[in-house]
GUBARO-200577 format. One record per atom (N, C-alpha, C, O): atom name; residue number from 1; x, z negated, y. Coordinates in pm, whole numbers, padded with zeros to 5 digits, always signed. Example, Ala and Ser with C-alpha at 12.3 -4.5 7.8 and 13.67 -1.06 7.14 Angstrom:
{site "N"; 1; {+01319; -00780; -00569}}
{site "CA"; 1; {+01230; -00780; -00450}}
{site "C"; 1; {+01320; -00780; -00330}}
{site "O"; 1; {+01424; -00846; -00332}}
{site "N"; 2; {+01285; -00708; -00225}}
{site "CA"; 2; {+01367; -00714; -00106}}
{site "C"; 2; {+01290; -00787; +00003}}
{site "O"; 2; {+01341; -00804; +00114}}
This chain:
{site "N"; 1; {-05145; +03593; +08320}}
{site "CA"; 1; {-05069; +03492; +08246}}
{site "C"; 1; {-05037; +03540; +08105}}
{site "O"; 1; {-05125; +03584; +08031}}
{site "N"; 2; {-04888; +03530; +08065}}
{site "CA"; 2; {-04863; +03593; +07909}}
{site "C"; 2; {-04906; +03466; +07881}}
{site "O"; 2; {-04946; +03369; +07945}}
{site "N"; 3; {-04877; +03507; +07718}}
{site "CA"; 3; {-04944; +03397; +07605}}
{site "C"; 3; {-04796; +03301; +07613}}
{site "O"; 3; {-04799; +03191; +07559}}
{site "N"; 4; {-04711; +03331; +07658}}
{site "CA"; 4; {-04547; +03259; +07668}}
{site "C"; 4; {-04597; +03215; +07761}}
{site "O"; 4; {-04712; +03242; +07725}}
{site "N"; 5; {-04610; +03169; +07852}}
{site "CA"; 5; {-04604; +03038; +07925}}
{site "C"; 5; {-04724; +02932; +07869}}
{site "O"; 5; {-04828; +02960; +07809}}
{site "N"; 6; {-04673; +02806; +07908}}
{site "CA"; 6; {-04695; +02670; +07799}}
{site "C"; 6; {-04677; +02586; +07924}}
{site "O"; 6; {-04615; +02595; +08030}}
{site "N"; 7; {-04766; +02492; +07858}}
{site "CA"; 7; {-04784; +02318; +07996}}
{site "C"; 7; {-04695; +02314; +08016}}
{site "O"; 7; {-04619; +02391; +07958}}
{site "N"; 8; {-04641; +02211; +08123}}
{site "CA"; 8; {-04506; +02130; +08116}}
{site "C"; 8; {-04543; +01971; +08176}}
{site "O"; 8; {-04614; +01943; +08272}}
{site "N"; 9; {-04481; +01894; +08099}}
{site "CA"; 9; {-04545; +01778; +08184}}
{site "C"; 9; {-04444; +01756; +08320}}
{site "O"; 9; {-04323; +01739; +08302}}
{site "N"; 10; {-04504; +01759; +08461}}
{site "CA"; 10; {-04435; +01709; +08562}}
{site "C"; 10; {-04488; +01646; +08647}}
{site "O"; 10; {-04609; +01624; +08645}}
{site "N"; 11; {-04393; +01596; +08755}}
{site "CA"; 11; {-04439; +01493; +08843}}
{site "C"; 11; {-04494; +01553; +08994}}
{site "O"; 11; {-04423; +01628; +09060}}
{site "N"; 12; {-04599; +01518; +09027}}
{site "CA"; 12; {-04637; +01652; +09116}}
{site "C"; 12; {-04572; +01517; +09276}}
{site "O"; 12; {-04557; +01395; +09284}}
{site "N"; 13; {-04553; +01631; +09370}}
{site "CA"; 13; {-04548; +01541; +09544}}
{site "C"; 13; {-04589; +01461; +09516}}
{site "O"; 13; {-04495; +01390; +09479}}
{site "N"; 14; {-04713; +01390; +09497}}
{site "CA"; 14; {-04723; +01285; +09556}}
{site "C"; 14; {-04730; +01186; +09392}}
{site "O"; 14; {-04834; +01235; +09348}}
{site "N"; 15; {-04709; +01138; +09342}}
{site "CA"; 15; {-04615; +01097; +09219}}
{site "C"; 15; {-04727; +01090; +09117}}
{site "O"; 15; {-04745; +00983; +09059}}
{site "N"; 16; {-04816; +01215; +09087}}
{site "CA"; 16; {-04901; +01178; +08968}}
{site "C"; 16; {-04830; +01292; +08837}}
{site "O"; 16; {-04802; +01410; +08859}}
{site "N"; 17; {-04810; +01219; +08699}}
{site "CA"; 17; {-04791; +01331; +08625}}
{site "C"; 17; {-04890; +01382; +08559}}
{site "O"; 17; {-04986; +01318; +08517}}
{site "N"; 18; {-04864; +01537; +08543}}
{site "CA"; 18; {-04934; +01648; +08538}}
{site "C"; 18; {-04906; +01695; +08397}}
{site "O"; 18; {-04810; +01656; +08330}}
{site "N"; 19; {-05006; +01790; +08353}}
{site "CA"; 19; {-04955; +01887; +08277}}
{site "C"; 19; {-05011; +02060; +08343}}
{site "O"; 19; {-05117; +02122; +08351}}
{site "N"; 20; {-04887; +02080; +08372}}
{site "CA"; 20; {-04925; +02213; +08443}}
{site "C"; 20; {-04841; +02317; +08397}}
{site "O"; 20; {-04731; +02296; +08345}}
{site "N"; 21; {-04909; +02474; +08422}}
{site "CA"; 21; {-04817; +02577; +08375}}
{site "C"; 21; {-04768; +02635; +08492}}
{site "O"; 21; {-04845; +02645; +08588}}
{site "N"; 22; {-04651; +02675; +08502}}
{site "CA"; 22; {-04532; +02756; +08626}}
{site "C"; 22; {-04648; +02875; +08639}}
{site "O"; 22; {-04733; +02912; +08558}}
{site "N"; 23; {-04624; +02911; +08743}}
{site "CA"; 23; {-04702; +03013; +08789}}
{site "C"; 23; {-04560; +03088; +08787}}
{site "O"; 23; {-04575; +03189; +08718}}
{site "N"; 24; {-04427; +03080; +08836}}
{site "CA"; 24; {-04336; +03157; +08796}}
{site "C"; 24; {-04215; +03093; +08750}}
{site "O"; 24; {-04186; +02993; +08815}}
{site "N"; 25; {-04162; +03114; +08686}}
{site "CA"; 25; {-04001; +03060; +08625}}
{site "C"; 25; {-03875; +03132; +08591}}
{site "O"; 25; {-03876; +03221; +08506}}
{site "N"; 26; {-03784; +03103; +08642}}
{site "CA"; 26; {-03653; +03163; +08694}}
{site "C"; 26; {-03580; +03063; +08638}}
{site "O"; 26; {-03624; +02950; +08616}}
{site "N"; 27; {-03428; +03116; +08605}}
{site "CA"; 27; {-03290; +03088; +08562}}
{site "C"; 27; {-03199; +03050; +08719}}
{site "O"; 27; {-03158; +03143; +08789}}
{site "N"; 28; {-03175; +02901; +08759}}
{site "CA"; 28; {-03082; +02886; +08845}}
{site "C"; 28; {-02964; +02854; +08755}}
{site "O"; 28; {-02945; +02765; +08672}}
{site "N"; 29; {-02860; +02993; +08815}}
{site "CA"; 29; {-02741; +02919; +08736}}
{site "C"; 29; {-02610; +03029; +08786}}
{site "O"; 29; {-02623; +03150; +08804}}
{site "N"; 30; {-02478; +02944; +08804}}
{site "CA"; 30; {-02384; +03035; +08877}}
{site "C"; 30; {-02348; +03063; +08725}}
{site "O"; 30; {-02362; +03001; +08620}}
{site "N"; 31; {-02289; +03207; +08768}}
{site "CA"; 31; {-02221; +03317; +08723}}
{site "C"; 31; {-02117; +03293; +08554}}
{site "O"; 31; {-01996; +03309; +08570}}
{site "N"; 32; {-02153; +03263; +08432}}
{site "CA"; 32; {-02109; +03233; +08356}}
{site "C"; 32; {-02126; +03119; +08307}}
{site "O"; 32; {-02050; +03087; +08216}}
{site "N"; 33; {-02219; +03033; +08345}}
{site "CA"; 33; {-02273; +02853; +08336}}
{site "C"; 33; {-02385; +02899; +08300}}
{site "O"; 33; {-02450; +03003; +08306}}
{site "N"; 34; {-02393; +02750; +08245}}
{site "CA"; 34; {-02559; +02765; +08171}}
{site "C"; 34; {-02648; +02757; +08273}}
{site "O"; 34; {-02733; +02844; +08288}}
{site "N"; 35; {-02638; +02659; +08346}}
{site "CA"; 35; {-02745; +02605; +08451}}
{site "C"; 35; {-02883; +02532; +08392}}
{site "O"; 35; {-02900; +02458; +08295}}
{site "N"; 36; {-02988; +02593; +08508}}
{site "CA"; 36; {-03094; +02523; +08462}}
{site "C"; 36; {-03256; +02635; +08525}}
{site "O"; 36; {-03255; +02729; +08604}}
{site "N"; 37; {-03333; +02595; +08475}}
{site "CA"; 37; {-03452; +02666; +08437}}
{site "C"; 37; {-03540; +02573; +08570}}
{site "O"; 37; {-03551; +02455; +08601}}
{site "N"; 38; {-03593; +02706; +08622}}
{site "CA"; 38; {-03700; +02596; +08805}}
{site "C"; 38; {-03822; +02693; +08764}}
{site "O"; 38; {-03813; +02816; +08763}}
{site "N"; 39; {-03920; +02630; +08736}}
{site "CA"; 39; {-04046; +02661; +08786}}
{site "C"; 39; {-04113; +02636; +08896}}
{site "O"; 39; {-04111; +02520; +08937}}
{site "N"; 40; {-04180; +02727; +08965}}
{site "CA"; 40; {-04287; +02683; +09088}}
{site "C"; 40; {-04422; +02634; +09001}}
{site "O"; 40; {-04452; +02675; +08889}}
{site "N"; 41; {-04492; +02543; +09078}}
{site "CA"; 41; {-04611; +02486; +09018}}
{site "C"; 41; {-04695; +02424; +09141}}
{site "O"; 41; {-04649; +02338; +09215}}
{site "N"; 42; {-04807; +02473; +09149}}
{site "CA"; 42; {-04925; +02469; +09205}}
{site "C"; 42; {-04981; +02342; +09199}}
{site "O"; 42; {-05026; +02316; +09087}}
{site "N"; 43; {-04995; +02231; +09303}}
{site "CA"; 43; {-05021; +02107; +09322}}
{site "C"; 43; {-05194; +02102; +09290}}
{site "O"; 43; {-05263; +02122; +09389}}
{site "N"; 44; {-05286; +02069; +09130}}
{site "CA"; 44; {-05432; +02126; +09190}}
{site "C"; 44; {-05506; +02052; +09257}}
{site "O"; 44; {-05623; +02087; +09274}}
{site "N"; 45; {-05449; +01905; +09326}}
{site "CA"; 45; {-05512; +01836; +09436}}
{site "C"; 45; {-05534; +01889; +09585}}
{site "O"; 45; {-05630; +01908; +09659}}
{site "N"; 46; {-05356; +01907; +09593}}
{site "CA"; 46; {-05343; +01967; +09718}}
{site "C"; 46; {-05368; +02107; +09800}}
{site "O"; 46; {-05407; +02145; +09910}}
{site "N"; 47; {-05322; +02158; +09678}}
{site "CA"; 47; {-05291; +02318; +09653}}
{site "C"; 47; {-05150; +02400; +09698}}
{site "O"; 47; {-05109; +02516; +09702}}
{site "N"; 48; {-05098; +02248; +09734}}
{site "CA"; 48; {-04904; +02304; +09760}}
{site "C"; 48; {-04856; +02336; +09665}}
{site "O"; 48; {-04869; +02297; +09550}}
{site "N"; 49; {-04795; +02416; +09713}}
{site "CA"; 49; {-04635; +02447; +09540}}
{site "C"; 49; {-04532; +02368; +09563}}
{site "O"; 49; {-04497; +02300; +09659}}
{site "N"; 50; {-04481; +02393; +09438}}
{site "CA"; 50; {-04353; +02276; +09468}}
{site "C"; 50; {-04279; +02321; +09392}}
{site "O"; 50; {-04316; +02432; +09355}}
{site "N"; 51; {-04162; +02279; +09336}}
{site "CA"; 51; {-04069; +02327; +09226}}
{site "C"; 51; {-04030; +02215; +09125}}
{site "O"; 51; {-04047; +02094; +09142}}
{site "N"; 52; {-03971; +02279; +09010}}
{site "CA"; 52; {-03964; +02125; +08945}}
{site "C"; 52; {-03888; +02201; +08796}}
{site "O"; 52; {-03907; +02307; +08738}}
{site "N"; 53; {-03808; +02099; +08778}}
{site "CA"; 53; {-03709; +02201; +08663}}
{site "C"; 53; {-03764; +02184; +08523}}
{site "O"; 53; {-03788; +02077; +08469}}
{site "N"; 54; {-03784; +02331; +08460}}
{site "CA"; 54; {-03819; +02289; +08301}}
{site "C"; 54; {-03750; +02298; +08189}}
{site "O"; 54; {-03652; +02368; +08163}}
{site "N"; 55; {-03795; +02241; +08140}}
{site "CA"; 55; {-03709; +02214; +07978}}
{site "C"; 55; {-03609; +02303; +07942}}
{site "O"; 55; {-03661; +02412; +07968}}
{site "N"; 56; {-03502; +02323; +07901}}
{site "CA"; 56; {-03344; +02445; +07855}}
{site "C"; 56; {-03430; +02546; +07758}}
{site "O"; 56; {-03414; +02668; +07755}}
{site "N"; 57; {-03518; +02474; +07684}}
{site "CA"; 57; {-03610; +02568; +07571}}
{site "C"; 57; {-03741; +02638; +07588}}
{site "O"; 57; {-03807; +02699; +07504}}
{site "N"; 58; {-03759; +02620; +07691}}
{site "CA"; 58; {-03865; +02691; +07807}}
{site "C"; 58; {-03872; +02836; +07806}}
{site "O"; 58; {-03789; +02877; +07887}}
{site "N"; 59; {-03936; +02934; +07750}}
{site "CA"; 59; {-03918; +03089; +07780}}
{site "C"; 59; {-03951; +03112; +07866}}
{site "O"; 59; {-04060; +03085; +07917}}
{site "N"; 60; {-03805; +03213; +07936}}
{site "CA"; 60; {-03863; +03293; +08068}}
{site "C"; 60; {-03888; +03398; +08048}}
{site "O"; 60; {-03933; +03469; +08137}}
């Protein structure tokens, strides 16, 4: 884990919010658009991943 990744508060499956860090985070976005920023994040009840979009100011 770099020292750049940071909580995010989200809503995990089954609707509790969290503060969790992306285990990875990627840029969805077509070809000249801004788009938007998806982290995967590790459910720590369940232990599913899930995805969930983070903040525009988010470093990837």
């Amino acid at each position: 884990m770099s020292s750049g990744k940071r909580a995010v508060k989200v809503k995990t499956p089954n609707g509790k919010e969290m503060e969790l860090v992306p285990e990875k985070a990627w840029a969805l976005a077509p070809k000249g658009r801004k788009g938007v920023k998806i982290g995967l994040f590790k459910d720590p009840e369940t232990g599913k991943y899930f995805r969930h979009k983070l903040p525009d100011d988010y470093p990837i």
